[in-house]
DSSP file (Angstrom, degrees, kcal/mol; ACC not computed):
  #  RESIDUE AA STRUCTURE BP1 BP2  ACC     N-H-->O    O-->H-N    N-H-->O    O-->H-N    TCO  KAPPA ALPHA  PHI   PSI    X-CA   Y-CA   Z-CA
    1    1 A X              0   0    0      0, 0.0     2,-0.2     0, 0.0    31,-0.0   0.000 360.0 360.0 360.0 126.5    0.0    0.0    0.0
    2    2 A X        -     0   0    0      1,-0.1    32,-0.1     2,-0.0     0, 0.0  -0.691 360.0-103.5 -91.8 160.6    1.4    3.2   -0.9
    3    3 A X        -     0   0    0     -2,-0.2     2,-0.5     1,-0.1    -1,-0.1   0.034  34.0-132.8 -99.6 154.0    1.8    6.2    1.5
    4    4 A X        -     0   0    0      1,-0.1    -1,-0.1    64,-0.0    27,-0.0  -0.916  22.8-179.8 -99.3  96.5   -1.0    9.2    0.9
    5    5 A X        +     0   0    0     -2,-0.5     2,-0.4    78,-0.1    -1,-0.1   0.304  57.1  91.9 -91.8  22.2    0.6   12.3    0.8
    6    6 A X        +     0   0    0     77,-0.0     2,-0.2    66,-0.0    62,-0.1  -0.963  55.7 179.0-101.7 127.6   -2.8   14.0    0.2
    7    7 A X    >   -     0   0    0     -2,-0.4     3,-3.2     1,-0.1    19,-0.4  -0.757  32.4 -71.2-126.4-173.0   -4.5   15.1    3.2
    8    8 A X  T 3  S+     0   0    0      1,-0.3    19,-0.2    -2,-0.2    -1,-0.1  -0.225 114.7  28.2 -68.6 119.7   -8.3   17.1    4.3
    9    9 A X  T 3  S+     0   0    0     17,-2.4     2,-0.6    -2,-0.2    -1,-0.3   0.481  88.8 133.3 100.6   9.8   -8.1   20.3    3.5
   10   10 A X    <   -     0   0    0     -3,-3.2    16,-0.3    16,-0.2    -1,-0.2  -0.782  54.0-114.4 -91.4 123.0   -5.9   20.5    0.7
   11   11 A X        +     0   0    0     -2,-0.6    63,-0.7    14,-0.1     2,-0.3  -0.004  48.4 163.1 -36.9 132.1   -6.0   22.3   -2.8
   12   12 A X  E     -AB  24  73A   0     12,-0.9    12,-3.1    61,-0.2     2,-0.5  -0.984  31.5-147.6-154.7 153.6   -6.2   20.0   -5.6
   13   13 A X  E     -A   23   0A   0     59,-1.5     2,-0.6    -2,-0.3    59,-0.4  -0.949  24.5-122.1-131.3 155.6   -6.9   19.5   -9.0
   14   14 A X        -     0   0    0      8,-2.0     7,-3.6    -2,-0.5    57,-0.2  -0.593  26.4-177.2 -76.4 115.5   -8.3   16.5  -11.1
   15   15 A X        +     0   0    0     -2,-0.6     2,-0.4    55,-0.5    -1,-0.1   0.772  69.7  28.2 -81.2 -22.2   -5.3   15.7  -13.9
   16   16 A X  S    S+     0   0    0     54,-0.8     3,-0.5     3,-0.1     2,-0.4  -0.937  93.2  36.0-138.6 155.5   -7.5   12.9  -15.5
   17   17 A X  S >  S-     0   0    0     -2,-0.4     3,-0.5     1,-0.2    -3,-0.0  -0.866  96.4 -39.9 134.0 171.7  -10.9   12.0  -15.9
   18   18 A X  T 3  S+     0   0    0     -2,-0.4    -1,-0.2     1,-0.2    -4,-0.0   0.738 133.1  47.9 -61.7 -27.3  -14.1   13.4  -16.5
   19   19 A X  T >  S+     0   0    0     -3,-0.5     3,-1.7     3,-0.1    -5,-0.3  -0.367  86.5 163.0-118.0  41.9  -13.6   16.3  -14.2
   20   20 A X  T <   +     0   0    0     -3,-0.5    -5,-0.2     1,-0.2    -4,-0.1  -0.286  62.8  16.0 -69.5 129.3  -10.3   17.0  -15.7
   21   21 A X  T 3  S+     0   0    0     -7,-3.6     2,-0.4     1,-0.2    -1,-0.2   0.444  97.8 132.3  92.3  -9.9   -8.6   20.3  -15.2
   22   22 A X    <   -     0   0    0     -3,-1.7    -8,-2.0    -8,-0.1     2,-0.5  -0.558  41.9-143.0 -87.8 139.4  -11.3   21.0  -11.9
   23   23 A X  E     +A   13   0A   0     -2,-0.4   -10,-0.2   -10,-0.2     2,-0.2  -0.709  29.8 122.3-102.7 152.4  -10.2   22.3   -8.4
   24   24 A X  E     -A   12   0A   0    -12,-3.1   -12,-0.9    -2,-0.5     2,-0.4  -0.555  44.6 -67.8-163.6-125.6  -11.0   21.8   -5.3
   25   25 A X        -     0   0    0     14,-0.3    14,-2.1   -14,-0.2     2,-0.4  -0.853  34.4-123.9-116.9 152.2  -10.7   20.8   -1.6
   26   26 A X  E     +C   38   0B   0     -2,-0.4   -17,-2.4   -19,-0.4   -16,-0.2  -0.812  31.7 172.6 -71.3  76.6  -10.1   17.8   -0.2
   27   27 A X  E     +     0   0B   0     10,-1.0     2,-0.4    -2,-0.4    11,-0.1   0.942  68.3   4.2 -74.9 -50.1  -13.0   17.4    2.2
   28   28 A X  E     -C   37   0B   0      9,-0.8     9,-1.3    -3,-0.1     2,-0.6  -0.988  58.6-148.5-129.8 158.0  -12.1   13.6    3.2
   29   29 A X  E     -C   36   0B   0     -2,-0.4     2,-0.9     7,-0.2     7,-0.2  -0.930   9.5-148.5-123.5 111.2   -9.7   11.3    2.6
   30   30 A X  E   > -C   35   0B   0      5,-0.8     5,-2.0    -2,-0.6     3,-0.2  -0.736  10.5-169.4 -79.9 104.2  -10.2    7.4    2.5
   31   31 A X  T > 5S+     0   0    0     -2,-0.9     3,-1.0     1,-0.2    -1,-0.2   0.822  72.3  39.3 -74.8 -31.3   -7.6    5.7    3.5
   32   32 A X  T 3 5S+     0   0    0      1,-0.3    -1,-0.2     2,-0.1    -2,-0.1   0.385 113.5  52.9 -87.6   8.0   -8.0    2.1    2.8
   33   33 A X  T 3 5S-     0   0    0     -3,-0.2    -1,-0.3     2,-0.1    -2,-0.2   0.160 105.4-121.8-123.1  17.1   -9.6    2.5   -0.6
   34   34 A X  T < 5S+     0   0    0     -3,-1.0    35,-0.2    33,-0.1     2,-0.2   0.949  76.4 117.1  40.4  62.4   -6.7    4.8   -1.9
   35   35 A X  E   < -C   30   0B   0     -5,-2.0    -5,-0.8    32,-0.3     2,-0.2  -0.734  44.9-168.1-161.9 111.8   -9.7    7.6   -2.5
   36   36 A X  E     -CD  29  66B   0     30,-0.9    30,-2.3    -7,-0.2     2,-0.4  -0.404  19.3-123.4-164.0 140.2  -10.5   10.8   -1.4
   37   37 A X  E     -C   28   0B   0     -9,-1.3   -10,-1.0    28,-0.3    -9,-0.8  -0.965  27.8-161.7 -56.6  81.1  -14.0   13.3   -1.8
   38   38 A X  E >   -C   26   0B   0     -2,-0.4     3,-1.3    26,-0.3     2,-0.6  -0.509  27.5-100.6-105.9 173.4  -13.8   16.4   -3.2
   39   39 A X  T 3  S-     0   0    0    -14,-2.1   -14,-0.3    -2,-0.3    -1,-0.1  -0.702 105.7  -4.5 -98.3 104.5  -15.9   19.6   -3.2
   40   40 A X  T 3  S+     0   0    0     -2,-0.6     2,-0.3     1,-0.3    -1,-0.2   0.652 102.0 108.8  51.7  52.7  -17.6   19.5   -6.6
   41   41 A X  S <  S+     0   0    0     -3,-1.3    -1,-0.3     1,-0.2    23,-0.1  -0.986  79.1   5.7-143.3 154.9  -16.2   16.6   -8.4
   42   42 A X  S    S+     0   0    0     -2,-0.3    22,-2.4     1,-0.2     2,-0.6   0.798  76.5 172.6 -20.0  83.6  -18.0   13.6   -9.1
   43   43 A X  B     -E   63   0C   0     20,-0.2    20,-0.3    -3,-0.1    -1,-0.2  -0.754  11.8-162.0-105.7 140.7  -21.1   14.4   -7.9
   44   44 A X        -     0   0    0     18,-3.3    18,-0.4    -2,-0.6     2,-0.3  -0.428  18.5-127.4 -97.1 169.4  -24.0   12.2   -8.5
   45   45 A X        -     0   0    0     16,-0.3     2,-0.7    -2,-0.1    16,-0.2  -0.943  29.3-173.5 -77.2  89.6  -28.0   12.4   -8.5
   46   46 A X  E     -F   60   0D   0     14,-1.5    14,-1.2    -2,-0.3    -2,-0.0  -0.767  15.3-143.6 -44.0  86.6  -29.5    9.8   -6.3
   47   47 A X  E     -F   59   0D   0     -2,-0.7     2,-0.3    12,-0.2    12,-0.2  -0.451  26.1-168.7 -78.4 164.2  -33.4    9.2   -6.1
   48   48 A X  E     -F   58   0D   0     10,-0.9    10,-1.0     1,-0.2     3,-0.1  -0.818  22.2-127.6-164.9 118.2  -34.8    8.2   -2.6
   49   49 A X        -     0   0    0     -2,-0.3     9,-0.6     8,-0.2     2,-0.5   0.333  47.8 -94.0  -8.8-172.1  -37.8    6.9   -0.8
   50   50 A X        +     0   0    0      7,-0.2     5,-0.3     6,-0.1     2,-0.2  -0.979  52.3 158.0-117.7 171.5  -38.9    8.8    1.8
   51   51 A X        -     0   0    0      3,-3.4     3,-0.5    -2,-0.5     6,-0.2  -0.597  64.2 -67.1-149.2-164.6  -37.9    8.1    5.4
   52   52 A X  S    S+     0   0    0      1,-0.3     3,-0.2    -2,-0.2    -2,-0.0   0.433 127.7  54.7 -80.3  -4.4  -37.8   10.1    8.5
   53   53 A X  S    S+     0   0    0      1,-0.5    -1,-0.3     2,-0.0     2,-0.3   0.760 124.3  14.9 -82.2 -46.5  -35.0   12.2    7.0
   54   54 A X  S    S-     0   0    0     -3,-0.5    -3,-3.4     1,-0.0    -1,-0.5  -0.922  74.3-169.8-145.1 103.4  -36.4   13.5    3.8
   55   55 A X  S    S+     0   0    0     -5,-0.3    -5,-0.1    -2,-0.3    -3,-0.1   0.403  89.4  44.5 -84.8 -23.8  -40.5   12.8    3.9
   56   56 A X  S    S-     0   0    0      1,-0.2    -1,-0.2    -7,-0.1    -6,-0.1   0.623  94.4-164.0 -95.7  -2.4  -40.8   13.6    0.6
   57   57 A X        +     0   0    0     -6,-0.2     2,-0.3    -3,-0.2    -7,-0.2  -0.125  28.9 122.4  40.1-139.8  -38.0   11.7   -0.9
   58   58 A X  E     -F   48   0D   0    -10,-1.0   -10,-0.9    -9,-0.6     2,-0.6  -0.700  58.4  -0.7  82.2-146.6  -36.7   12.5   -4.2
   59   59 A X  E     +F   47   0D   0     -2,-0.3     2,-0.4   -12,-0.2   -12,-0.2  -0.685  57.4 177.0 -93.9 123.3  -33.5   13.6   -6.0
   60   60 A X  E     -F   46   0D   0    -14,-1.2   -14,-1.5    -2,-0.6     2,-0.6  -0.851  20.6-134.8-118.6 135.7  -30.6   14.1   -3.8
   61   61 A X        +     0   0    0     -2,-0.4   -16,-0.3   -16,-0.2     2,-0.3  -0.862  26.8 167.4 -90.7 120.0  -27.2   15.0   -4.8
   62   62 A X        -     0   0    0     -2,-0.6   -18,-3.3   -18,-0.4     2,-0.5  -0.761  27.8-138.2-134.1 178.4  -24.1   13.5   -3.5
   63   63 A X  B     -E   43   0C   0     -2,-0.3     2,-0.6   -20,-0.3   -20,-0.2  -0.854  20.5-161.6-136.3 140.4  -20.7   13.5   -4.4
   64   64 A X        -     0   0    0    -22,-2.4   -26,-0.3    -2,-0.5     2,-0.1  -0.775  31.4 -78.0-116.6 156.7  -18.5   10.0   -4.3
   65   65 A X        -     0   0    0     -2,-0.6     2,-0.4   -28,-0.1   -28,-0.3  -0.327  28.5-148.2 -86.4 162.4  -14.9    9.7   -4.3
   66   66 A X  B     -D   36   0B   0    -30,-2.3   -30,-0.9    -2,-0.1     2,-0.7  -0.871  27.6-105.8-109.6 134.4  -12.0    9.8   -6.6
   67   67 A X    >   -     0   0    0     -2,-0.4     3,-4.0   -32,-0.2   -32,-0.3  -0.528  22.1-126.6 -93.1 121.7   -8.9    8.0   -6.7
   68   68 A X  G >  S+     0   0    0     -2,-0.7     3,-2.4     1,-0.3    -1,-0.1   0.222 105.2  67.6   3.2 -59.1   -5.7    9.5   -5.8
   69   69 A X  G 3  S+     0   0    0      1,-0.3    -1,-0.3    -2,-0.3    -2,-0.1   0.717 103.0  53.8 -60.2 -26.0   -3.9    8.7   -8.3
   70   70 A X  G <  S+     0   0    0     -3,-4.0   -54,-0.8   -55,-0.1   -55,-0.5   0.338  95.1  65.4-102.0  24.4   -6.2   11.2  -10.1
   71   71 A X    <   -     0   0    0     -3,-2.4     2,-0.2   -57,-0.2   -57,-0.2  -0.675  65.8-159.2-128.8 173.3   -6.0   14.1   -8.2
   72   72 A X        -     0   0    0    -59,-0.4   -59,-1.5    -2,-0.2    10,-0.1  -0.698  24.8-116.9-177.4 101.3   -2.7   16.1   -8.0
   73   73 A X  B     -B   12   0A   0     -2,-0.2   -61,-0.2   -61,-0.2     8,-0.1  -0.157  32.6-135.9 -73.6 131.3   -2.0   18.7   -4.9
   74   74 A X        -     0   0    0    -63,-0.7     2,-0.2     6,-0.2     6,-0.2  -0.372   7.9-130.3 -95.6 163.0   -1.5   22.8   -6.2
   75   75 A X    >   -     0   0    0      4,-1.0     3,-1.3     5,-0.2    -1,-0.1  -0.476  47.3 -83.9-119.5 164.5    1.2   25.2   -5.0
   76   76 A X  T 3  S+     0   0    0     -2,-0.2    -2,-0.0     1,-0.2     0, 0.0   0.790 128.7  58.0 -21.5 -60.8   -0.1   28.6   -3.8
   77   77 A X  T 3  S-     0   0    0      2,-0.1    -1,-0.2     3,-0.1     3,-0.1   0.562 121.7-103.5 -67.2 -20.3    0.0   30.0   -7.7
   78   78 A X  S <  S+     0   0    0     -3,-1.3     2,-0.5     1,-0.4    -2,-0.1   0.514  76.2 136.7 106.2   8.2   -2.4   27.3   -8.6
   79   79 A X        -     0   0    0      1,-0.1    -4,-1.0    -6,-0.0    -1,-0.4  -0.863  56.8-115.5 -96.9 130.1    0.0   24.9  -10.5
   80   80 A X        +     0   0    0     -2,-0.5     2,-0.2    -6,-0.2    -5,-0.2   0.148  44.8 165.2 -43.1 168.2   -0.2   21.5   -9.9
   81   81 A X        -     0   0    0     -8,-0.1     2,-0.1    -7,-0.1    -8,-0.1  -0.926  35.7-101.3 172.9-175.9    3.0   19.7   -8.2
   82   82 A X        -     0   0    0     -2,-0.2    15,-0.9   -10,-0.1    16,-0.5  -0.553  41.0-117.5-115.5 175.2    4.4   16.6   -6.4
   83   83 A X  B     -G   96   0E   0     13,-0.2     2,-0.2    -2,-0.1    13,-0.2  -0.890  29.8-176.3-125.0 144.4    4.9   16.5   -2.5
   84   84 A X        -     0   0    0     11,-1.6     2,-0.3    -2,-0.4    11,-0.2  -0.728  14.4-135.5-100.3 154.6    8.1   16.2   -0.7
   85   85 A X        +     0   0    0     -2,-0.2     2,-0.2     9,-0.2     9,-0.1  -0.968  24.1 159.9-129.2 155.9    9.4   15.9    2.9
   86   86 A X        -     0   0    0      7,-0.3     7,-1.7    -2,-0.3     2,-0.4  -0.803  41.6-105.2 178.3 150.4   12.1   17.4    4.7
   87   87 A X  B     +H   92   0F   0     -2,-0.2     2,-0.6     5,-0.2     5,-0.2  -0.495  33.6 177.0 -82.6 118.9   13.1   18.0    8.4
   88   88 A X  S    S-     0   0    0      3,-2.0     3,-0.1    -2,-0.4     4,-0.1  -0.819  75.4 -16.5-120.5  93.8   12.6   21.7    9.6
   89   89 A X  S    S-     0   0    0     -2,-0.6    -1,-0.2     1,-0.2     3,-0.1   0.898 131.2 -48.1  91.1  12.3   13.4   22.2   13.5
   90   90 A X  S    S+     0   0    0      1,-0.2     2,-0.3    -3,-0.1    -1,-0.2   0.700 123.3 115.2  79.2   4.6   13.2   18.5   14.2
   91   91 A X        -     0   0    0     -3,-0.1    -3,-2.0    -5,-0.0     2,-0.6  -0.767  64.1-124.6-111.1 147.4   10.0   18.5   12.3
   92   92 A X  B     -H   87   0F   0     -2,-0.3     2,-0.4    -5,-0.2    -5,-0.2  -0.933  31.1-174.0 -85.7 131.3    8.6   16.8    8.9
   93   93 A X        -     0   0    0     -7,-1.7    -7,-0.3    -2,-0.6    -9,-0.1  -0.924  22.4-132.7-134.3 129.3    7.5   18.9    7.1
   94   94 A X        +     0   0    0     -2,-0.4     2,-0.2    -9,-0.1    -9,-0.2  -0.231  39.9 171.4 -57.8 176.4    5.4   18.7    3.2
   95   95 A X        -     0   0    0    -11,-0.2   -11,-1.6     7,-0.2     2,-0.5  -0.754  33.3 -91.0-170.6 171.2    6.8   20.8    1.2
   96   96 A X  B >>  -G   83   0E   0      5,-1.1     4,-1.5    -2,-0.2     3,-1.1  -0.798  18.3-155.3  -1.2  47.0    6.6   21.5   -2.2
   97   97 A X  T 34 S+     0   0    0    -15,-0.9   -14,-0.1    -2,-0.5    -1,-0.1   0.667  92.4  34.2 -42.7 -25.2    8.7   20.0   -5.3
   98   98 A X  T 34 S+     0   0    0    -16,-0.5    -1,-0.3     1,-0.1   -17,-0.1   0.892 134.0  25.1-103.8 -24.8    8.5   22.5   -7.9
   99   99 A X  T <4 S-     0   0    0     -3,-1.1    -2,-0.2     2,-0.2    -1,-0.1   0.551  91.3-131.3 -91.8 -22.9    8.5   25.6   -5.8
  100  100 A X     <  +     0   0    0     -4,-1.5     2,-0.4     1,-0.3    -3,-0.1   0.295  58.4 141.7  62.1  18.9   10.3   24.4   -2.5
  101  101 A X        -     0   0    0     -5,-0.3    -5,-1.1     1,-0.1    -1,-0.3  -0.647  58.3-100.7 -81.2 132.4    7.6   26.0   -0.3
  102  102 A X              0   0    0     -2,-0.4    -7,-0.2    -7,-0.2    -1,-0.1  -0.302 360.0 360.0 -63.7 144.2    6.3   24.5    2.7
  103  103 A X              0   0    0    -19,-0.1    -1,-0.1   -28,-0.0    -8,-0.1   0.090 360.0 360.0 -84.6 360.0    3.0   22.7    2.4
């Protein structure tokens, strides 16, 4: 299993895909499914009974996850880039590959 160096709350944009070229944040991250949720990318329509939730039921939107591999974390300026580590202070720290700015 490989490491996730995307985590919640980070800028990203989709490189492949339907939703190609879209940003967003990283509202959760699923670890054991190598797949992540982001804020307005594959979002679905869902019809639904009703129940005690929703009494009229109908069409509900919800958004499903995308897999890592297809998302790709943005630098400050809005350009895509790879993540790095390096010890700052005793600390690890992301940082940045293409810019060398901490994450």
């Amino acid at each position: 299993m490989n490491k996730i160096k995307i985590k919640k709350g980070d800028q990203v944009m989709v490189i492949t895909g339907e939703y190609k070229g879209t940003k967003g944040t990283v509202l959760k991250v699923l670890y054991n499914s190598n797949k992540a949720l982001v804020e307005g990318v594959n979002t679905v329509k869902r019809h639904t009974k009703p129940n005690s939730e929703n009494p009229k039921g109908g069409i509900i939107e919800k958004q499903l996850p995308i897999n890592i591999s297809n998302i790709s974390l943005m630098t400050k300026e809005g350009e895509k880039t790879r993540i790095g580590y390096k010890n700052e202070d005793g600390k690890k720290v992301r940082i940045s590959t293409k810019s060398k700015e901490i994450i």
